[in-house]
C-alpha positions as a Markdown table, in Angstrom:
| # | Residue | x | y | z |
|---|---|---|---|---|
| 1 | Unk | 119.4 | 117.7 | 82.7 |
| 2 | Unk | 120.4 | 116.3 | 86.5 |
| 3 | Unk | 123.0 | 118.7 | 88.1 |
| 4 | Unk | 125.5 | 116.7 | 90.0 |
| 5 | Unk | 126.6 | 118.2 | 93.1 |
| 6 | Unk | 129.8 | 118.4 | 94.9 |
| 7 | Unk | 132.4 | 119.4 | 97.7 |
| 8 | Unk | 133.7 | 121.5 | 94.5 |
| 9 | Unk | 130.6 | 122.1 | 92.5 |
| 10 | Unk | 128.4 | 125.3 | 92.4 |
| 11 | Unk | 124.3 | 125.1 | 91.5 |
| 12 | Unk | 124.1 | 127.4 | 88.6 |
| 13 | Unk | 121.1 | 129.0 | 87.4 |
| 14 | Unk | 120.3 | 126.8 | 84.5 |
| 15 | Unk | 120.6 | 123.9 | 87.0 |
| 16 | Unk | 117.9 | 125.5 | 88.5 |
| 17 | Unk | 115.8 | 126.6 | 86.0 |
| 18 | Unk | 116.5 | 122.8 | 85.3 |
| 19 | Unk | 114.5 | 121.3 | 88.6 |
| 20 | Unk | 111.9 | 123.9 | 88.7 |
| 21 | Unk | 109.7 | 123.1 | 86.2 |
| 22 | Unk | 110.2 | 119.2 | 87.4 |
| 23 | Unk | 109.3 | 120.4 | 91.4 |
| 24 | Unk | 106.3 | 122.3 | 89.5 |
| 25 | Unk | 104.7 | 119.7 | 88.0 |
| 26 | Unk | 105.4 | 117.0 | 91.1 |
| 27 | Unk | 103.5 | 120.1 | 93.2 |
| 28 | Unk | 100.8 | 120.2 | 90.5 |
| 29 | Unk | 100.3 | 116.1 | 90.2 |
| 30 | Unk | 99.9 | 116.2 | 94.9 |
| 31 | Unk | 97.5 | 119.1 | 94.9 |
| 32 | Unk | 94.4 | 117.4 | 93.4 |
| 33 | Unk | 95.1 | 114.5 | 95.7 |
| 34 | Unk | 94.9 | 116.7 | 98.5 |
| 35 | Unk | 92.0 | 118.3 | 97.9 |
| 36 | Unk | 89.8 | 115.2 | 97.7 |
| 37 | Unk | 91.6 | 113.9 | 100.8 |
| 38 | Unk | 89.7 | 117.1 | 102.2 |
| 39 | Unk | 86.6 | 116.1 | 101.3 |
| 40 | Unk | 86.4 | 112.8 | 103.3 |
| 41 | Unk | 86.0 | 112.6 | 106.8 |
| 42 | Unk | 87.9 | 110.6 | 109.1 |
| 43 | Unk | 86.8 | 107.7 | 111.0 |
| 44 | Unk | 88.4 | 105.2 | 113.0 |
| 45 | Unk | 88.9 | 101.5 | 113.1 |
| 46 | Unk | 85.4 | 101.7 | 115.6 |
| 47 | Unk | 82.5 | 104.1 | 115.2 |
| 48 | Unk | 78.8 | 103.8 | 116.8 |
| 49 | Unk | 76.3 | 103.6 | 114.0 |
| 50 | Unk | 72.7 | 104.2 | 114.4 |
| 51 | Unk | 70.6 | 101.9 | 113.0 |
| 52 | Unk | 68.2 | 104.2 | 112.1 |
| 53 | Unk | 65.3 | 102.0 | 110.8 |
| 54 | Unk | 65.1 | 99.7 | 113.6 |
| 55 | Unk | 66.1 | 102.6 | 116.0 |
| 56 | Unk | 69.7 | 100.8 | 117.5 |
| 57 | Unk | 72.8 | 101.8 | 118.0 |
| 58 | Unk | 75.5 | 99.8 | 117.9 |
| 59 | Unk | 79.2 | 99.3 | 117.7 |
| 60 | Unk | 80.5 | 98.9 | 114.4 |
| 61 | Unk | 84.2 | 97.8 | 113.0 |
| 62 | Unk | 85.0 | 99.7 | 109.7 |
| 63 | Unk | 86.8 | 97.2 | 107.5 |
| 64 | Unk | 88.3 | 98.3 | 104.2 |
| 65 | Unk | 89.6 | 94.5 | 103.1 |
| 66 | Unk | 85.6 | 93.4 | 103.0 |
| 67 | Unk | 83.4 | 94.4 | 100.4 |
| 68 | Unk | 80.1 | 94.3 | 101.9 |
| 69 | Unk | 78.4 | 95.4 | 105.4 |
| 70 | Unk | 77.1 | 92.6 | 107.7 |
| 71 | Unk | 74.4 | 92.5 | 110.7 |
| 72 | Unk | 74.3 | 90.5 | 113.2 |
| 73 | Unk | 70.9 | 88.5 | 113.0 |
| 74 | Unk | 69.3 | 85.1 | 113.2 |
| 75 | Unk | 66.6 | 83.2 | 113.0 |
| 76 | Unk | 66.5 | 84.6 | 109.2 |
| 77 | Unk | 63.7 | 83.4 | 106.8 |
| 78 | Unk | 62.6 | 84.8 | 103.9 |
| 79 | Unk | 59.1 | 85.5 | 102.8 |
| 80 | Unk | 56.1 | 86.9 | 100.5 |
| 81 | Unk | 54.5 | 90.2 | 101.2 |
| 82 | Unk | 51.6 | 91.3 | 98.6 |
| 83 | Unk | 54.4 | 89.4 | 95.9 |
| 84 | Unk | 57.8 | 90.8 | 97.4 |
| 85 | Unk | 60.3 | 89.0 | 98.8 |
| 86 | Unk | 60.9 | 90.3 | 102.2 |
| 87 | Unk | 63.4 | 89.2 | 105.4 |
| 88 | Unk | 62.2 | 88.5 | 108.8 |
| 89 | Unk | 65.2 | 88.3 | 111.1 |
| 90 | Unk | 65.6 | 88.6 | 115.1 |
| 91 | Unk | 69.4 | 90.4 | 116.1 |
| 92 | Unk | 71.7 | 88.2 | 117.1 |
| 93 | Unk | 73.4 | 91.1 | 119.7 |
| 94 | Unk | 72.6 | 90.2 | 123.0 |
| 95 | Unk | 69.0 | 89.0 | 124.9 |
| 96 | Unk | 66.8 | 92.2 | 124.8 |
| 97 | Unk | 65.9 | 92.2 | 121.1 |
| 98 | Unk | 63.5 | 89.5 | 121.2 |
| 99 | Unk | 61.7 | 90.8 | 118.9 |
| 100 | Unk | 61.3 | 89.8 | 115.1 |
| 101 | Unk | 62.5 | 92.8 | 111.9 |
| 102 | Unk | 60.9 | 93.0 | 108.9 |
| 103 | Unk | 62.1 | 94.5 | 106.1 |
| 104 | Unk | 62.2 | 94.6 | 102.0 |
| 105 | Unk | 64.8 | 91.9 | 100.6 |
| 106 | Unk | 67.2 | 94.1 | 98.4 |
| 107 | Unk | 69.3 | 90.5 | 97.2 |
| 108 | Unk | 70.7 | 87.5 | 97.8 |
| 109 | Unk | 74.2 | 88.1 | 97.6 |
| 110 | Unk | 77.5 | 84.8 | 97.5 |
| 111 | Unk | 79.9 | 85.6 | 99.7 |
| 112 | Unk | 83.3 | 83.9 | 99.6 |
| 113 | Unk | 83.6 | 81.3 | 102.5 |
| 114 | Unk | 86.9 | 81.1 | 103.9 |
| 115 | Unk | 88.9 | 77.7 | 103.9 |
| 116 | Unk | 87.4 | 76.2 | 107.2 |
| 117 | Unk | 84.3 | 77.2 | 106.7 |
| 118 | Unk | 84.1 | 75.1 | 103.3 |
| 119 | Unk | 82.1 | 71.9 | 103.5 |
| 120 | Unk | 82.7 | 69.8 | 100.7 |
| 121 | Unk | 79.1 | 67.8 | 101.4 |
| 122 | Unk | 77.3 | 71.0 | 99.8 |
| 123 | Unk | 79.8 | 71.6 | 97.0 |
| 124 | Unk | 79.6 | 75.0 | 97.3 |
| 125 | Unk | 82.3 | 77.8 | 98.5 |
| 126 | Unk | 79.9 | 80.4 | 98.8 |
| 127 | Unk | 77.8 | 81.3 | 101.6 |
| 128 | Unk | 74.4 | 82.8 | 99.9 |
| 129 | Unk | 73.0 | 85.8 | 102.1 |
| 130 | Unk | 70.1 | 87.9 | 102.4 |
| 131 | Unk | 70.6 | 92.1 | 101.5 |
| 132 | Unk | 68.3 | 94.6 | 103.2 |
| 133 | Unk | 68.7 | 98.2 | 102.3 |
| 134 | Unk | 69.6 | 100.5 | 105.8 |
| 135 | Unk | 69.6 | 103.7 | 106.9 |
| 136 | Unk | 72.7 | 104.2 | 108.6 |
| 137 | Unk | 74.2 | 106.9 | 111.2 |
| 138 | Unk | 78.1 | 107.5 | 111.9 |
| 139 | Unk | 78.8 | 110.8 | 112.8 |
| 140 | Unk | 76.8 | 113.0 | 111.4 |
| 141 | Unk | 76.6 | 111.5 | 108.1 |
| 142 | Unk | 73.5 | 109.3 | 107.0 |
| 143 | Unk | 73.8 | 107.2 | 104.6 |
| 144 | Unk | 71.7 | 104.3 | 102.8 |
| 145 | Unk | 73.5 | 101.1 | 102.6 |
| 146 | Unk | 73.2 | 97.4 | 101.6 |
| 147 | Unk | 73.7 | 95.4 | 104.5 |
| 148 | Unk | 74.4 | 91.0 | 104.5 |
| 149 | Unk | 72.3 | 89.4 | 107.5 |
| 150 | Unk | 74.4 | 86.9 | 109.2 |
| 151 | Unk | 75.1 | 85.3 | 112.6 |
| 152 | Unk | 77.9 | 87.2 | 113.7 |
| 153 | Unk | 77.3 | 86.7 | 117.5 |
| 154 | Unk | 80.9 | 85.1 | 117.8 |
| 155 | Unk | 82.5 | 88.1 | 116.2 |
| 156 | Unk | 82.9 | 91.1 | 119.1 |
| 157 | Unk | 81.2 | 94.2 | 117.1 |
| 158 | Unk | 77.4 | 93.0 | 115.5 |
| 159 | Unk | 77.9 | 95.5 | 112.9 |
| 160 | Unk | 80.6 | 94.9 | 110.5 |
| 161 | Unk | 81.1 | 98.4 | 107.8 |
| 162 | Unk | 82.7 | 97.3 | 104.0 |
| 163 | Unk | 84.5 | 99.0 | 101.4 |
| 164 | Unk | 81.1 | 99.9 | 99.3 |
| 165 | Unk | 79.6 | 101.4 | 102.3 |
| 166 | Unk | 82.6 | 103.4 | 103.0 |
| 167 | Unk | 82.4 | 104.9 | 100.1 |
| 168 | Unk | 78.7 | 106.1 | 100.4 |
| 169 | Unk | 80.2 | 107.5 | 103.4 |
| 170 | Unk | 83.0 | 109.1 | 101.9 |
| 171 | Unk | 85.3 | 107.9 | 105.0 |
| 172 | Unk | 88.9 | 107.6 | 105.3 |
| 173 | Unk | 89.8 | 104.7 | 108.2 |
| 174 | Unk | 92.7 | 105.5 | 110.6 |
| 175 | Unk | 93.3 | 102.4 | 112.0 |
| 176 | Unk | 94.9 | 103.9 | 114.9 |
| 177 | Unk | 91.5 | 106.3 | 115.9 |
| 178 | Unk | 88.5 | 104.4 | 117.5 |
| 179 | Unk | 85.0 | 106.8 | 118.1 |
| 180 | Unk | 86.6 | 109.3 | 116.0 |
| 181 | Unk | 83.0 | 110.2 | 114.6 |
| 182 | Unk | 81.7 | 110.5 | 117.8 |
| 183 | Unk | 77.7 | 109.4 | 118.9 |
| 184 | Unk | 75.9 | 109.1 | 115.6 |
| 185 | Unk | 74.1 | 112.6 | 115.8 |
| 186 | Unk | 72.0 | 112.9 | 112.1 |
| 187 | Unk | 69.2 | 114.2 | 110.7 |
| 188 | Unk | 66.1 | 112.3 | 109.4 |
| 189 | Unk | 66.8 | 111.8 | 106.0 |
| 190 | Unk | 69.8 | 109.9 | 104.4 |
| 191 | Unk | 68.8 | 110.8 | 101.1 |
| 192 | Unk | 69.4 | 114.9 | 101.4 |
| 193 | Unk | 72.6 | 113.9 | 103.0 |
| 194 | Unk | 74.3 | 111.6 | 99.9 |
């Protein structure tokens, strides 16, 4: 039952025995909320990551509208190793990493190509990319992530963080922090730390 206030009006006190059980239970439905909100740490829209199996660290954007994380790389060609499929792939971040990565192929995965980058010759408007599985420092949380190799040379961070490996990461992104982590400082092993 509302109570309707006035110039002339008085709260009485079954108008507000009225509205406290409705403040309790708003009180009761935030609480929970907050309390996983405490849990998550806070990054911002830029954090160094450590790459930790190829030993790099690099500048990454954290980007909550993509899915998936992406590497910067080139040169990309998959192969057999005693009957896996592996990736050998050079990083497409500047001149000094001339030399060639190996690593396990997790999966191909399709991702959606945006409206110039279609070309109606192949049909198709899906881009299909090689996975790797990383070992990745922000902070001082390590994590094991998927990451996409792709050529992302034009693009001004090499290391681009999605929704599905901000939540291995537990983050929440404040878009208006940058380094918020700090340097990646982590132990050895990302999988004690998950």
């Amino acid at each position: 039952m509302p109570v309707a206030l006035n110039s002339t009006s008085h709260c009485t006190a079954s108008g507000f025995m009225t509205l406290k059980p409705f403040l309790l239970l708003i009180c009761l439905l935030l609480v929970p909320g907050l309390g996983v909100a405490a849990e998550k740490t806070v990054y911002g829209l830029n954090e160094y990551a450590k790459l930790a199996g190829i030993d790099l660290e690099v500048a990454a954007k954290l980007d909550t509208g993509a899915k998936t994380a992406s590497l910067s790389a080139r040169d990309i060609k998959r192969f057999k190793r005693n009957g896996e499929s592996w990736v050998r792939f050079y990083l497409a971040i500047d001149t000094a990493h001339s030399h060639p990565i190996e690593l396990p192929l997790a999966r191909v995965s399709k991702i959606k190509r945006r409206a110039g980058d279609y070309d109606p010759d192949e049909g198709k408007n899906y881009t299909a990319r090689p996975v790797i599985a990383l070992d990745v420092c922000m902070g001082t949380a390590l994590r094991s992530i998927e990451v996409n190799l792709t050529d992302r040379s034009t693009f001004q961070y090499p290391l681009l963080i999605g929704s599905e490996a901000l939540k291995r990461f537990d983050a929440l992104v404040d878009p208006s922090l940058k380094y918020a982590a700090g340097k990646p400082a982590c132990a050895t092993d990302a999988h004690t730390a998950e």
